[in-house]
N, C-alpha and C positions, 0 to 999 in steps of 0.2 A: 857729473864729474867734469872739471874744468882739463881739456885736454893738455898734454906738455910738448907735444910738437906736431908739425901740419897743419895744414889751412882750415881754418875756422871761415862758414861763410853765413853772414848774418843779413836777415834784414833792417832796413836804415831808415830811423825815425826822426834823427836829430845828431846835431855834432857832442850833445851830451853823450849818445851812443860810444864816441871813442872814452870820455872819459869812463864810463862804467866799466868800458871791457876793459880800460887800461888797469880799474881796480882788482879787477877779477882775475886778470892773467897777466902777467908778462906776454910782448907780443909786438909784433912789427904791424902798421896798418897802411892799406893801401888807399890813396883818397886822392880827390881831383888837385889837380895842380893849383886852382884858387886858394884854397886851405893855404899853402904855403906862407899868401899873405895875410891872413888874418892875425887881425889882433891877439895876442897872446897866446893865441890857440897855433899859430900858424909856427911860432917862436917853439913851444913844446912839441911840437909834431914835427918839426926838422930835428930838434935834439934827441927824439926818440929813433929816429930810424925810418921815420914816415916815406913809404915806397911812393912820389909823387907820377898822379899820371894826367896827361891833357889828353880826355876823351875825343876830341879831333883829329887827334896824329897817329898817324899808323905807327910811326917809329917811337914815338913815346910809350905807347901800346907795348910795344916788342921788347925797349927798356923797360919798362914796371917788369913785364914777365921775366927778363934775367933777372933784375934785382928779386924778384919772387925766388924764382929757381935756388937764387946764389943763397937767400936764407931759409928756405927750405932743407937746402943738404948742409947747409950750419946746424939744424936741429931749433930752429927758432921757429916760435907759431906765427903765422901770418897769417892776420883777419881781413877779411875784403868784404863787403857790401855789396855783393854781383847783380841787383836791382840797378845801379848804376847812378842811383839817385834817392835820395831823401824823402820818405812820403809823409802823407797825413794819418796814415796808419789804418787807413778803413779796407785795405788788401794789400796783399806781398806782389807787389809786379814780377813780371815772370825774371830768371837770372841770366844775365846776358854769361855767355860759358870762355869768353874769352881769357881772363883772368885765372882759371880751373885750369888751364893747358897746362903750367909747371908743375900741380901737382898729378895730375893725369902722366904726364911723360915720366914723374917721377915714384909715381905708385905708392906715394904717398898718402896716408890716413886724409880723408874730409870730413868733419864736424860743422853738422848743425846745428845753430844757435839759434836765438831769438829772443828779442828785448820786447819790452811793453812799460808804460809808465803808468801812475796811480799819482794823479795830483788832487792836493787837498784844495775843495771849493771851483772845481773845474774839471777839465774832460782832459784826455790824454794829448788829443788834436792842438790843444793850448799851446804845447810844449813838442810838438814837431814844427821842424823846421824845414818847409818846404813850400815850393812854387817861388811864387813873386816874393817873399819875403825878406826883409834886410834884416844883417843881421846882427850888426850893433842894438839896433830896437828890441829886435825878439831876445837879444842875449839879456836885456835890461831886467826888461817884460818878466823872462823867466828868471832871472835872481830873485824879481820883486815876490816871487810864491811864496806863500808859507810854509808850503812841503810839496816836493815831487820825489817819489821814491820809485824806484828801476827794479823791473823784474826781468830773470834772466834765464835763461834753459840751455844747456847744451844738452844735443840730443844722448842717451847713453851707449848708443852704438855707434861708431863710426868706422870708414872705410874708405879703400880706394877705388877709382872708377876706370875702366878702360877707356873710357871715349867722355869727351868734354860736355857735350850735348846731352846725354844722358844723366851725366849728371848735377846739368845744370837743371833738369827739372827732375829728379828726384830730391835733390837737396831742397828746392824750393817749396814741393812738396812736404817735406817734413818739418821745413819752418813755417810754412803757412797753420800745419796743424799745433806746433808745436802753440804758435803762438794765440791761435783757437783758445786751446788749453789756460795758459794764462789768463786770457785775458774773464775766461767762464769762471775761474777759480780765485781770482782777483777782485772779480765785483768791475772790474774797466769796460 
């Protein structure tokens, strides 16, 4: 069950990832400050409310987490990526807990999610977008598919955590399994 407020924290395969979860829920996302300039993706994710952060700056840092905070006690969900980074999908890297402070301070509900893809005449890896990879090419690449379809989980309990740390590896934890699941029950 798709949650209706509090931070949603998923693992991150690809920048398809926001469009899927922007289908699925209304929802504020948090993403690196490059996104901003991208092609068309960069244009919708400023009109959305996209919380921009520059993983370099501690004060950029400190803004994403007001901006978190300030749409948290709005009652808005806010999705973040706490891996910090985009993978190939072959494990959940552990979650950096920085990002979890406003809901931690706020005692707000966390939700685990977790994405997996299923492309037709190809591997899931096709279609993450990660490392060296550019990404007008890969954007091309992946329209040219004949079918990639998105699997999704939020986990059905959720809750709030005392301490950031905590549960930035429990959350990770249950996306890591969650996405186990998927991907055994998917055939990916």
């Amino acid at each position: 069950m798709r949650p209706a407020q509090g931070l949603v924290v998923s693992n991150h395969l690809s920048y398809l990832d926001i469009l899927v979860y922007a289908a699925a829920m209304p929802c504020v996302f948090v993403a690196k400050r490059e996104v901003r300039d991208w092609p068309a993706f960069g244009f919708f994710a400023r009109c959305g409310g996209t919380v921009f952060i520059d993983r370099q700056s501690r004060a950029s840092t400190d803004d994403a987490a007001r901006q978190i905070d300030e749409a948290l006690q709005a009652g808005v969900v806010v999705m973040v990526f706490p891996e910090g980074t985009s993978t190939d999908g072959s494990e959940v890297f552990r979650f950096h807990p920085s990002l979890l402070e406003p809901a931690v301070q706020l005692g707000v509900d966390m939700t685990p999610a977790a994405i997996a893809y299923r492309v037709q005449g190809g591997e899931e890896r096709d279609v993450c977008y990660y490392g060296d990879v550019h990404f007008v090419p890969h954007l091309l690449q992946t329209l040219g598919r004949p079918e990639v379809a998105a699997d999704v989980e939020f986990f059905p309990e959720r809750g709030a955590y005392a301490e950031r740390k905590t549960a930035a590896v429990g959350l990770r934890d249950r996306v890591q399994a969650m996405r186990q699941r998927i991907r055994r029950t998917s055939g990916t």
